[in-house]
C-alpha positions as CSV (number, residue, x, y, z in Angstrom):
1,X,15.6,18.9,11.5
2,X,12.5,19.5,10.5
3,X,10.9,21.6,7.2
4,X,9.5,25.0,7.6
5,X,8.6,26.2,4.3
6,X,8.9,30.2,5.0
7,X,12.7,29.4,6.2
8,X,14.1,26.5,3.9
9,X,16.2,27.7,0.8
10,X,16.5,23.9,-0.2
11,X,20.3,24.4,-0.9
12,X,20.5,20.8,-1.6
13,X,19.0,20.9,-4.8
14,X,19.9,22.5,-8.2
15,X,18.4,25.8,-8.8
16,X,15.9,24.4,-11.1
17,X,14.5,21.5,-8.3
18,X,14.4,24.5,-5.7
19,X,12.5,27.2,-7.8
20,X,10.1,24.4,-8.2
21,X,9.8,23.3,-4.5
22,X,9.6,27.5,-3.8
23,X,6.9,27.7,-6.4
24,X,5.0,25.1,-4.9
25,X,5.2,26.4,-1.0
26,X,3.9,29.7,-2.5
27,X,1.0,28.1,-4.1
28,X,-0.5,26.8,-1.0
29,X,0.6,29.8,1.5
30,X,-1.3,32.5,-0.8
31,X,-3.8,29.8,-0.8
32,X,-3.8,30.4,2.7
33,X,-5.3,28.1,5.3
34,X,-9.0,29.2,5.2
35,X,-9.2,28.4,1.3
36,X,-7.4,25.0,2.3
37,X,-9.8,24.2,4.9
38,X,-12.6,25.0,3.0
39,X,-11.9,22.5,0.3
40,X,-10.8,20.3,2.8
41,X,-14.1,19.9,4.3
42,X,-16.6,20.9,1.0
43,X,-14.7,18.2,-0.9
44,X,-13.4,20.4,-3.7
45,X,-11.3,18.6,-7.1
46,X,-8.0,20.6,-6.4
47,X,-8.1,21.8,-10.0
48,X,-6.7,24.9,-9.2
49,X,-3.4,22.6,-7.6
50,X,-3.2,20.6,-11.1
51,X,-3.8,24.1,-13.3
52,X,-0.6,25.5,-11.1
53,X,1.1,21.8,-11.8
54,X,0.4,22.1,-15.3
55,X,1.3,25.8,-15.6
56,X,4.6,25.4,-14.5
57,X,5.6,21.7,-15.7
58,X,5.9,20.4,-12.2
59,X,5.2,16.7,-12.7
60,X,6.3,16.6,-16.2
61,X,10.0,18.1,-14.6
62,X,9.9,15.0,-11.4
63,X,8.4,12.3,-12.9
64,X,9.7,12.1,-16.5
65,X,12.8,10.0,-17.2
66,X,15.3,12.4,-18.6
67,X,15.3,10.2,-22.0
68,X,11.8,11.1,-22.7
69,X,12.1,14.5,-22.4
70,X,14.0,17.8,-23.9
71,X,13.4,20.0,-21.0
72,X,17.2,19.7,-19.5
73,X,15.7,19.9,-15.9
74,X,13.0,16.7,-16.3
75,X,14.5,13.5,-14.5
76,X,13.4,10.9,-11.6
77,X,15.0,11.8,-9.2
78,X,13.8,9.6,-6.0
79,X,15.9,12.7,-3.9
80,X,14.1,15.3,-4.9
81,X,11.0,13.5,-5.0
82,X,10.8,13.0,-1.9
83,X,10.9,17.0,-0.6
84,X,7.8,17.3,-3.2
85,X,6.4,14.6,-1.4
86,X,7.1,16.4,2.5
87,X,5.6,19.7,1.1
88,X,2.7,18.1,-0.6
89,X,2.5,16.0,2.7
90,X,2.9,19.5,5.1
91,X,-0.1,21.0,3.2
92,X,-2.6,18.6,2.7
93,X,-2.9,14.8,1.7
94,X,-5.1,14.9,-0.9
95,X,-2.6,17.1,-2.9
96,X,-0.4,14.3,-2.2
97,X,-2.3,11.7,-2.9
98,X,-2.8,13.1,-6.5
99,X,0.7,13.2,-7.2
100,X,1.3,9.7,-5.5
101,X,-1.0,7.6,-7.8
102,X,0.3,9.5,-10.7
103,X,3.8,8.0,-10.0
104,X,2.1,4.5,-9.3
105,X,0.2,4.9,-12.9
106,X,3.5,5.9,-14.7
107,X,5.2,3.0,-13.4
108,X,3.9,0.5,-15.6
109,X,4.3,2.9,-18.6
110,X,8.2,3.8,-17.7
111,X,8.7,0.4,-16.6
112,X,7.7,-1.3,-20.2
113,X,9.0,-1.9,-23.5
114,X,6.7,0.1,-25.6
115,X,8.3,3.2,-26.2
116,X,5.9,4.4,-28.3
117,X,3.2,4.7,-25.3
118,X,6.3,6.2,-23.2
119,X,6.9,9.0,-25.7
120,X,2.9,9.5,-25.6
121,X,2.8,9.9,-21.9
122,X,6.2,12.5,-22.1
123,X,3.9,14.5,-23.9
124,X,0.9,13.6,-21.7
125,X,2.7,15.1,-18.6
126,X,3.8,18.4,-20.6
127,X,-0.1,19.1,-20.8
128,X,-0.4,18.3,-17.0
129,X,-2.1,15.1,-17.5
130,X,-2.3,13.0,-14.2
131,X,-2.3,9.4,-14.4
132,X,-3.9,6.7,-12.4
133,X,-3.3,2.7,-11.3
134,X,-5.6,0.4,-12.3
135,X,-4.7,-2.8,-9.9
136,X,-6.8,-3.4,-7.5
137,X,-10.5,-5.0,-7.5
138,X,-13.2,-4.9,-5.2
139,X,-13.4,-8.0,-4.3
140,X,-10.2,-9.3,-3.9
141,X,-8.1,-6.1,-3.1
142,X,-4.9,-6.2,-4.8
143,X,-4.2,-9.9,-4.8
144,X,-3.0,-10.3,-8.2
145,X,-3.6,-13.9,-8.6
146,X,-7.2,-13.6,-8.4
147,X,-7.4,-10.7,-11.1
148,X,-10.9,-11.2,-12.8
149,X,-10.0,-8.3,-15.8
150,X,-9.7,-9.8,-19.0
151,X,-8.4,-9.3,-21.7
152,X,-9.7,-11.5,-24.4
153,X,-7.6,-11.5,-28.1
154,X,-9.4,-10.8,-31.1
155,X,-6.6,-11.5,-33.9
156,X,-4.6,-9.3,-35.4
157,X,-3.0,-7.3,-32.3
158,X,-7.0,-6.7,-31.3
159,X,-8.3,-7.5,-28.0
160,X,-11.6,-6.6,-25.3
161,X,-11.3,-6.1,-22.3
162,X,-14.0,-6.5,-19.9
163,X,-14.1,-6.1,-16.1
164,X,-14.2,-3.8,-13.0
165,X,-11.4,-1.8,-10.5
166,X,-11.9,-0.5,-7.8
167,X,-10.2,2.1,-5.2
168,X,-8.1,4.0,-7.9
169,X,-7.3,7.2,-7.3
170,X,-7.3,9.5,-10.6
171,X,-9.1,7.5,-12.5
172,X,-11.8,10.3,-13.1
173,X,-9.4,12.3,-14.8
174,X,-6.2,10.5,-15.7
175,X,-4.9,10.9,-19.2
176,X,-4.2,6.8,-19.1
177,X,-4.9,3.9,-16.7
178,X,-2.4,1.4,-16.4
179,X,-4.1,-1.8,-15.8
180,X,-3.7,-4.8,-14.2
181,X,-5.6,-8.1,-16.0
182,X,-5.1,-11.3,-17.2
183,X,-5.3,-12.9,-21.2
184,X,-8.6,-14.6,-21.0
185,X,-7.2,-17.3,-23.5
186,X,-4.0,-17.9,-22.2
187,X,-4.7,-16.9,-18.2
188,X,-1.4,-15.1,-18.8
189,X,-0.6,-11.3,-16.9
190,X,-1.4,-8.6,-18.7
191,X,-1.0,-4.2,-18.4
192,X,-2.6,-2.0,-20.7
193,X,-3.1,1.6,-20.9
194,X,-7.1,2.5,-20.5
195,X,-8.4,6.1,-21.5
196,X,-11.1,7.5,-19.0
197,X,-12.3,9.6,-22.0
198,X,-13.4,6.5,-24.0
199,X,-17.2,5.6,-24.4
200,X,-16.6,2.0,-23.0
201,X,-14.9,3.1,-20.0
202,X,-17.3,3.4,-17.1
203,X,-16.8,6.0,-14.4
204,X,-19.2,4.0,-11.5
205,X,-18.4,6.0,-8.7
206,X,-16.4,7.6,-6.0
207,X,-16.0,5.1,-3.1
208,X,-14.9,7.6,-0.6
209,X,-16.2,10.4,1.0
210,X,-13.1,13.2,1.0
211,X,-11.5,15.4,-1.2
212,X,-9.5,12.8,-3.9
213,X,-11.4,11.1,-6.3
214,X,-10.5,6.9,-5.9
215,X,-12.4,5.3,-8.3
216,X,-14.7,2.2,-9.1
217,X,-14.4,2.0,-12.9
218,X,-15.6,-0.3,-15.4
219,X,-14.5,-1.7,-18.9
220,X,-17.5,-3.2,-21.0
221,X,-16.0,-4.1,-24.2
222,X,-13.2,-2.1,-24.2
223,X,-11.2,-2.3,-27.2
224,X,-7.3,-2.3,-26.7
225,X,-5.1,-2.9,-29.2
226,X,-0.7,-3.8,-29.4
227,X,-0.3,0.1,-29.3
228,X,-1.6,0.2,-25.6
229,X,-0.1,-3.2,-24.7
230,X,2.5,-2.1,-21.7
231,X,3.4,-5.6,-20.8
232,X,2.9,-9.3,-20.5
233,X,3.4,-12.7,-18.3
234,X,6.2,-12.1,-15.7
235,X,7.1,-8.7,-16.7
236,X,3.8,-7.7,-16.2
237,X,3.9,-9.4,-12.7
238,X,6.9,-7.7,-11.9
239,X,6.2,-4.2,-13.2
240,X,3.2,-4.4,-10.9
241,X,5.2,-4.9,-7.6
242,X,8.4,-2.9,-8.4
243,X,5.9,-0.1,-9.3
244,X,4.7,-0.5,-5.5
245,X,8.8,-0.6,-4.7
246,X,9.0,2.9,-6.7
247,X,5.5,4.7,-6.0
248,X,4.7,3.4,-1.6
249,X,8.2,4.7,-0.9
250,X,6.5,8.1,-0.7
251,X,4.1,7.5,1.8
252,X,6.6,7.7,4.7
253,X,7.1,10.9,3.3
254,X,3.5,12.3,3.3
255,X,3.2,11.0,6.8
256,X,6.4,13.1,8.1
257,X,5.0,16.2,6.3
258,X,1.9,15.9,7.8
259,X,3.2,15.7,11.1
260,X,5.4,18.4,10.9
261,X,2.8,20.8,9.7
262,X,0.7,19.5,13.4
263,X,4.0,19.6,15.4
264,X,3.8,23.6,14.8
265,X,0.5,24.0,15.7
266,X,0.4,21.9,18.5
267,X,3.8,23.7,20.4
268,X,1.9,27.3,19.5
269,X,-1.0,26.3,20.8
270,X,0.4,24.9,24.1
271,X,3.0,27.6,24.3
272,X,0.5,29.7,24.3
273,X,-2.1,28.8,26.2
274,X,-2.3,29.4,30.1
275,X,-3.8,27.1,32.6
276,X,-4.0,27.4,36.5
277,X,-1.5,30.1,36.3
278,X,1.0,27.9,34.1
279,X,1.7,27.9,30.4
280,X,0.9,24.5,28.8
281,X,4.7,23.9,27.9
282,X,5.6,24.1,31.2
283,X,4.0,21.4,32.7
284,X,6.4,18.1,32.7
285,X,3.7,15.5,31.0
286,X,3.8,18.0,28.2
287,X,7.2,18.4,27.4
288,X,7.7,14.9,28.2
289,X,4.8,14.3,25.2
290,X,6.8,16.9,23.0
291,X,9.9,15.6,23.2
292,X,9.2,12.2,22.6
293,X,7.1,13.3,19.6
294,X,10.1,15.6,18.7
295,X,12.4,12.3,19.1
296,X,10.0,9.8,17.0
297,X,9.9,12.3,14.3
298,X,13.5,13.2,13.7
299,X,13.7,9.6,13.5
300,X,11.5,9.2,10.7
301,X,13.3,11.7,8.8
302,X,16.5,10.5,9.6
303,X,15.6,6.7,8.3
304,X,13.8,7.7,5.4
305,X,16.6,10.1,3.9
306,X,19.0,7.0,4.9
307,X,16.6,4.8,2.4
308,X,16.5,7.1,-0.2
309,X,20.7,6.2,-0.3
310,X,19.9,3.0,-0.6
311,X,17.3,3.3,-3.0
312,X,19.1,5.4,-5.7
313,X,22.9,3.2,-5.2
314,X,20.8,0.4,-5.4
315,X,21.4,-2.4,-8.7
316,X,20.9,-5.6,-9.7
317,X,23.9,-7.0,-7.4
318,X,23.0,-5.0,-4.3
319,X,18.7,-5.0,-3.7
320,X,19.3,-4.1,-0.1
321,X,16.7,-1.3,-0.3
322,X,13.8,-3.9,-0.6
323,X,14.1,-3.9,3.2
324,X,14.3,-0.4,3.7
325,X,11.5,0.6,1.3
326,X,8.8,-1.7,3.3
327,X,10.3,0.1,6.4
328,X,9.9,3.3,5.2
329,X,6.2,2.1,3.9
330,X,5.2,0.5,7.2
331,X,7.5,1.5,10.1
332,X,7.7,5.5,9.4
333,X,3.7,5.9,8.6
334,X,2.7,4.0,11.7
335,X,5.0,6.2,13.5
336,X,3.5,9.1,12.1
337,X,0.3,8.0,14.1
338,X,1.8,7.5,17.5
339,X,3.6,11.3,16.8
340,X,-0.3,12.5,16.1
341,X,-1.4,10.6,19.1
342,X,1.1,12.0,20.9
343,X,0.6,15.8,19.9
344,X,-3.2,15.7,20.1
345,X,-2.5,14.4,23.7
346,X,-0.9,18.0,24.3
347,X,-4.1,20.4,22.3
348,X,-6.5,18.0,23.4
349,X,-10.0,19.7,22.2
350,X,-8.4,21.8,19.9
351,X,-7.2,19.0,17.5
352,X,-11.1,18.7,17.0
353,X,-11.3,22.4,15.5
354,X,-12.7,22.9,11.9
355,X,-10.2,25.7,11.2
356,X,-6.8,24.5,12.5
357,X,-4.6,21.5,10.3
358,X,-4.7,19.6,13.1
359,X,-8.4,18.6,12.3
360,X,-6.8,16.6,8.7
361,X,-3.9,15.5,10.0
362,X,-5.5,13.4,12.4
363,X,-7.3,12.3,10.2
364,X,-5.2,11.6,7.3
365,X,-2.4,10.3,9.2
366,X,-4.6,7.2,9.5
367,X,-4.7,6.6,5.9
368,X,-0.9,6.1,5.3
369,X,-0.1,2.7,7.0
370,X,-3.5,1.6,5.5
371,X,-2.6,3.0,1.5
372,X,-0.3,-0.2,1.2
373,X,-3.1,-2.9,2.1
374,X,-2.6,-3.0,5.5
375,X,0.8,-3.2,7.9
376,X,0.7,-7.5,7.8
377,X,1.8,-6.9,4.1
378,X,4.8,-5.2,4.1
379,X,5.5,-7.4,7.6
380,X,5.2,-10.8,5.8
381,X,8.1,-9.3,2.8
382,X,10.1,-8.2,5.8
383,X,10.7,-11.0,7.9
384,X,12.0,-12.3,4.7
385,X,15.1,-10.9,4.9
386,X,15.9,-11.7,8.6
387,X,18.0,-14.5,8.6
388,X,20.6,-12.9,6.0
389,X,20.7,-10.0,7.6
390,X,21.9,-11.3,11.1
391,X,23.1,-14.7,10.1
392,X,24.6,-14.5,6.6
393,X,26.0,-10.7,6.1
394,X,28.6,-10.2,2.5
395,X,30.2,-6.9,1.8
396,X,29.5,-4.0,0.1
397,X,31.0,-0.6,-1.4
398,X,29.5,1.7,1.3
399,X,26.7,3.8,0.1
400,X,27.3,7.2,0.5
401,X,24.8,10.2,0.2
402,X,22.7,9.8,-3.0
403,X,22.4,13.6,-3.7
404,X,23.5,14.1,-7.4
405,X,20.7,15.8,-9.9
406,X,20.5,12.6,-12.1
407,X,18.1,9.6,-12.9
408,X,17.0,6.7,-11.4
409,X,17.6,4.8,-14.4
410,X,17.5,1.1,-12.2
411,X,14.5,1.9,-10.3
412,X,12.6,1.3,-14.6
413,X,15.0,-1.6,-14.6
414,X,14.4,-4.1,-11.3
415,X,13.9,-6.9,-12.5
416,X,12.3,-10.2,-11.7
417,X,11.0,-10.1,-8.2
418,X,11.4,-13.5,-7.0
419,X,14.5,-14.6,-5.0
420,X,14.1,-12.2,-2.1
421,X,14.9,-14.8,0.6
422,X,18.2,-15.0,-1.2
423,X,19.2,-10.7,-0.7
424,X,22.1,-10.2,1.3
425,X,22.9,-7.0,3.9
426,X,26.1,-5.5,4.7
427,X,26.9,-6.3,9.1
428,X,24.6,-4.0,10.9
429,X,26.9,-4.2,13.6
430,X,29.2,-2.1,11.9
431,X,27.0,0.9,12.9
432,X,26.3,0.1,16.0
433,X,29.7,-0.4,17.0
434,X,30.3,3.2,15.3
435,X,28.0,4.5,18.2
436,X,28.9,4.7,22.2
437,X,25.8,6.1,23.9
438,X,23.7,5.2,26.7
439,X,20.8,4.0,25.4
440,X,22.1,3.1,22.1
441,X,24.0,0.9,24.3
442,X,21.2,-0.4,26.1
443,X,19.4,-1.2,22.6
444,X,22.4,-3.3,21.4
445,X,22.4,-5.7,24.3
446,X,18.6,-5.9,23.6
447,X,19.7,-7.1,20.0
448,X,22.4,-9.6,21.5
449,X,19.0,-10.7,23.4
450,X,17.1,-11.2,20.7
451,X,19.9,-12.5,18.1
452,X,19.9,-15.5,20.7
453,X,16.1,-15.3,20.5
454,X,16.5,-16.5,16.6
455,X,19.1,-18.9,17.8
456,X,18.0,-20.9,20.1
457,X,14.2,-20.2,20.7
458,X,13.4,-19.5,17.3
459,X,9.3,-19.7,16.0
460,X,8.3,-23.7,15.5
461,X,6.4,-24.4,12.3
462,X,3.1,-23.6,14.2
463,X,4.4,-20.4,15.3
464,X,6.1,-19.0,11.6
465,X,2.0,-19.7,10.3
466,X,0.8,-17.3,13.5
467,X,0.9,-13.9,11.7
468,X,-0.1,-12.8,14.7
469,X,3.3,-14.0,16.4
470,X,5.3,-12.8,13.3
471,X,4.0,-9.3,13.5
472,X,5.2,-9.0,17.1
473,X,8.9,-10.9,16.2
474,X,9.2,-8.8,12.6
475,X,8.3,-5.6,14.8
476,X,11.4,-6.6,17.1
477,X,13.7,-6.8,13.6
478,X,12.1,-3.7,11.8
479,X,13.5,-1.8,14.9
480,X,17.5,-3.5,14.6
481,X,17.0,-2.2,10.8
482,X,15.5,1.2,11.9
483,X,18.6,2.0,13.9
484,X,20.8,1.1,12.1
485,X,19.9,3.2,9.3
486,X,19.6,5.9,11.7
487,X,23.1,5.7,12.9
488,X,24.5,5.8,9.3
489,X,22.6,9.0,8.9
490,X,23.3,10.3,12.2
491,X,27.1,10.2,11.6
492,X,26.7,11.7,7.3
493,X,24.5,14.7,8.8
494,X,26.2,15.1,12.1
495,X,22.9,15.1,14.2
496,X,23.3,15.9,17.8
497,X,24.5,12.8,20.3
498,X,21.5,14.4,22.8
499,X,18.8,13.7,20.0
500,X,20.4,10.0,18.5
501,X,20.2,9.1,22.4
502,X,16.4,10.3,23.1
503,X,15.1,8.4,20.2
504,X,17.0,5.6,21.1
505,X,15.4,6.1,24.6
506,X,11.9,5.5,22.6
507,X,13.4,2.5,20.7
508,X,14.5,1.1,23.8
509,X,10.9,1.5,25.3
510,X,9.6,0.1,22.1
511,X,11.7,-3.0,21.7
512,X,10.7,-3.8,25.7
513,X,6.8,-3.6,24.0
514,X,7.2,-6.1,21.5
515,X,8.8,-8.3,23.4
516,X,6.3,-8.4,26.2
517,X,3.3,-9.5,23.4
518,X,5.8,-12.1,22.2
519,X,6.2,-13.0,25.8
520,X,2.3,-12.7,26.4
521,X,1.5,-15.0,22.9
522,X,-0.7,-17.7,23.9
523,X,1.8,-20.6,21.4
524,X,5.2,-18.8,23.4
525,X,7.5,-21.5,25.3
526,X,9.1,-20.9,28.7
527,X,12.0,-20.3,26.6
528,X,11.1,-17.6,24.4
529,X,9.5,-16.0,27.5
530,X,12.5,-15.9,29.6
531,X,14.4,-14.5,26.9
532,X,11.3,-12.1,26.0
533,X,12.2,-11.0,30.4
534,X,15.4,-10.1,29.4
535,X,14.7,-7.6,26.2
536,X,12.7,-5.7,28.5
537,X,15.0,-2.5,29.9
538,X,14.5,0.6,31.1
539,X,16.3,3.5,28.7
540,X,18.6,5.7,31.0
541,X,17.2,8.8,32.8
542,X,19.0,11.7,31.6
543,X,17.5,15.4,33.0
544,X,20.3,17.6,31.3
545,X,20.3,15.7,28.1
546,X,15.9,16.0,28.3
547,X,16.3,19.8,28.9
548,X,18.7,20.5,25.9
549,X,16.5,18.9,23.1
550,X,13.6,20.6,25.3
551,X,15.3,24.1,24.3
552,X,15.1,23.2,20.7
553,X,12.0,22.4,20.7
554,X,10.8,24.9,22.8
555,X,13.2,27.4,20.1
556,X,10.1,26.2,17.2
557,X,7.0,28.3,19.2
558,X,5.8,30.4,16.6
559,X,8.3,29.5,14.0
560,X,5.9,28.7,11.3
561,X,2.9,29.6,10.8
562,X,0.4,29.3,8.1
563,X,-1.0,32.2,6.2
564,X,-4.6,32.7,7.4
């Protein structure tokens, strides 16, 4: 279940995909973990990372649509995307991070109509160029509407552009900017490609203190001209959110490589380590921890390789992913915190150490949820879908495994953006029904609970304005969703009964959580809170079933290691 990069052969991918996820693991392991440490915490520019990139064609091979390219192995290809984005994630986030907010800047550039600037940035990528996205702004984040770039027309295909960005990663080094602005004249959207190389383009400053550069930049009278036009009005609108569809998808990714990397550390350590005459493994409260750390991050595996299915079958008839993605962005990174939590509860001290991975990962696990604005966004887009999916389901061709080495030609082709209220799900009971476990079964009757929730207590108009009570209620409906993609998974992979029943032991748990704040919300009714009482169950007490996944776990002491 989980990655160890001195044992996995990636036989999933072609030859060409797994020499370059090989290539990569070797980088960082003769790196070794001192050097990574080092740079870690003296804030070094990984050029020696984007040399190696560069050397050996990596991002110009995963992120370059196959039209743009004559090297037979280049495609985007979201599956193997996403084990570059677990090792990158395993090693250190800033390597990630890199490689993330080069897929957010090509998105703009793939996305558009100027395939003179998409021919450009092939080329670009073959010299290792990294690219950056230019959306956000300091004082308004990345609210769109209130964009204050301009971009004023001159005549003749000329234009200026004037105004400031800030919180852009890459943009000290990127070969292009894609930004974000609006036609001064016409107050219409607007994306053009900046050069950080130009005199007019102001490097102000890093504006945090780690190892990635995420710029404030400037443009004083910038000149931009047709030829770096990428796109305008509502295509440039939608370019910028369905390049957030594409490019957040991978932070669930960095956030399960990260805490696999601390999940070996933390069971050598304890495993290891002897108090009162006992090893720290065998005291209950630390298996206990283990396990359900074990459990919590299967499951973010297990969803997230679901979603990729969905994200590579999906079209313009079937846009079910635009659920799962904000899962995956939202649900799997925060997650990824309560697995750190979780773990550092077992090394204590030791996850405070300057020379263990431990020491980043809890600190960079943080960053995840918080990379997509914060968790209220992708909440708000979610609980937009809820009525379809348990009141108004349509059939669908079932979607099976997404593996084949070929592009993601519709993920470049979305689409407008509006209409989301109007996306249809195939029945999620269809899984559950497919599933006869304890607690699964337990879980489903704490659906039926809160399916009647929706139905007869549902949130008054007061209530759907409290985003504080939507969290709470969307949280309840992100976890229906969760399963269910985890039970479709469960059944193509063949994962163990034992493990699909401990993590939905933790669901179980969860699901009673949420509905005690709903039940606790100062606006709830007597209603709501007797049907809040009733979603709140105890998961079933299994010892035999605890002390088989226990094993496995236990089976991982001292099965990876990083080179010193």
């Amino acid at each position: 279940m989980l990655l160890n990069p001195k044992k996995e052969r990636f036989e999933h991918l072609d030859s060409a995909s797994r020499e370059i996820m090989e290539k990569t693991i070797a980088f960082f392991e003769n790196m070794g973990k001192e050097k990574l440490k080092k740079d870690y915490h003296d804030r070094v520019w990984y050029s020696d990372f984007l040399d190696f990139v560069k050397e050996n064609q990596i991002f110009a091979r995963l992120l370059t649509p196959s039209q743009y390219s004559d090297d037979k192995d280049a495609r985007w290809d979201t599956f193997r995307i996403c084990d570059f984005n677990e090792i990158l994630g395993f090693y250190g986030l800033a390597y990630w991070y890199t490689w993330q907010v080069t897929i957010l800047g090509l998105g703009p550039i793939w996305m558009s109509r100027n395939e003179a600037i998409k021919k450009k940035t092939a080329a670009l990528l073959e010299e290792g160029g990294i690219f950056a996205f230019g959306l956000s702004e300091k004082t308004h984040g990345a609210d769109l509407y209130s964009s204050e770039m301009a971009l004023t027309p001159l005549g003749e295909g000329r234009y200026v552009a004037d105004g400031g960005k800030y919180y852009i990663g890459n943009a000290n080094e990127a070969a292009l900017v894609s930004t974000f602005g609006k036609n001064s004249e016409t107050d219409e959207y607007v994306f053009f490609a900046a050069d950080p190389k130009h005199p007019n383009y102001d490097l102000v400053k890093n504006v945090v203190d780690w190892q990635s550069f995420v710029a404030e930049y400037a443009l004083n009278g910038y000149p931009i001209t047709d030829e770096e036009i990428l796109s305008t009005g509502q295509e440039a609108w939608d370019s910028a959110l369905n390049t957030v569809n594409v490019g957040k998808f991978n932070l669930g990714w960095a956030s399960i490589g990260i805490c696999t990397h601390a999940f070996y550390e933390a069971v050598n350590h304890a495993a290891h380590r002897n108090l009162y005459g006992k090893f720290v493994t065998d005291f209950p409260h630390i298996r206990g921890l283990f396990t359900d750390a074990y459990a919590r991050l299967s499951a973010m595996k297990i969803f997230a390789s679901r979603a990729i299915d969905y994200m590579r079958g999906a079209s313009s008839e079937d846009r079910r992913y635009l659920l799962y993605n904000p899962i995956v962005k939202m649900k799997v990174t925060t997650e990824g915190e309560t697995v750190i939590n979780e773990l550092w509860d077992v090394i204590a001290a030791r996850g405070f150490e300057k020379d263990v991975y431990f020491e980043n990962a809890a600190k960079d696990i943080r960053a995840l949820p918080k990379l997509e604005g914060t968790v209220h966004v992708n909440m708000a887009l979610i609980v937009k879908f809820m009525a379809n999916y348990f009141f108004n389901p349509a059939e669908f061709p079932e979607i099976g495994k997404k593996d084949k080495p070929e592009n993601d030609d519709f993920l470049f082709k979305q689409g407008p953006t509006r209409g989301l209220g109007k996306i249809r799900f195939h029945d999620y009971k269809i899984a559950y029904e497919s599933v006869n476990l304890p607690n699964a079964d337990i879980f489903k009757e704490q659906i039926q609970v809160l399916v009647e929730f929706l139905m007869t207590a549902p949130p008054s108009k007061e209530q759907a304005k409290d985003i504080d009570f939507l969290l709470s209620l969307g949280e309840l409906f992100t976890l229906v969703a969760y399963g269910q993609l985890i039970i479709e998974k469960s059944k193509m992979e063949g994962v163990k009964d034992d493990l699909l029943d401990r993590i939905f032991d933790f669901m179980v748990r969860d699901f009673s959580t949420f509905a005690l704040q709903i039940h606790s919300k100062p606006s709830s009714t007597q209603q709501q809170m007797d049907l809040c009482m009733k979603m709140i169950r105890k998961p079933v007490v299994d010892k035999e079933r605890f002390d088989r996944i226990w094993q496995d776990i236990y089976a991982l002491v001292d099965a990876y290691e990083m080179n010193p």
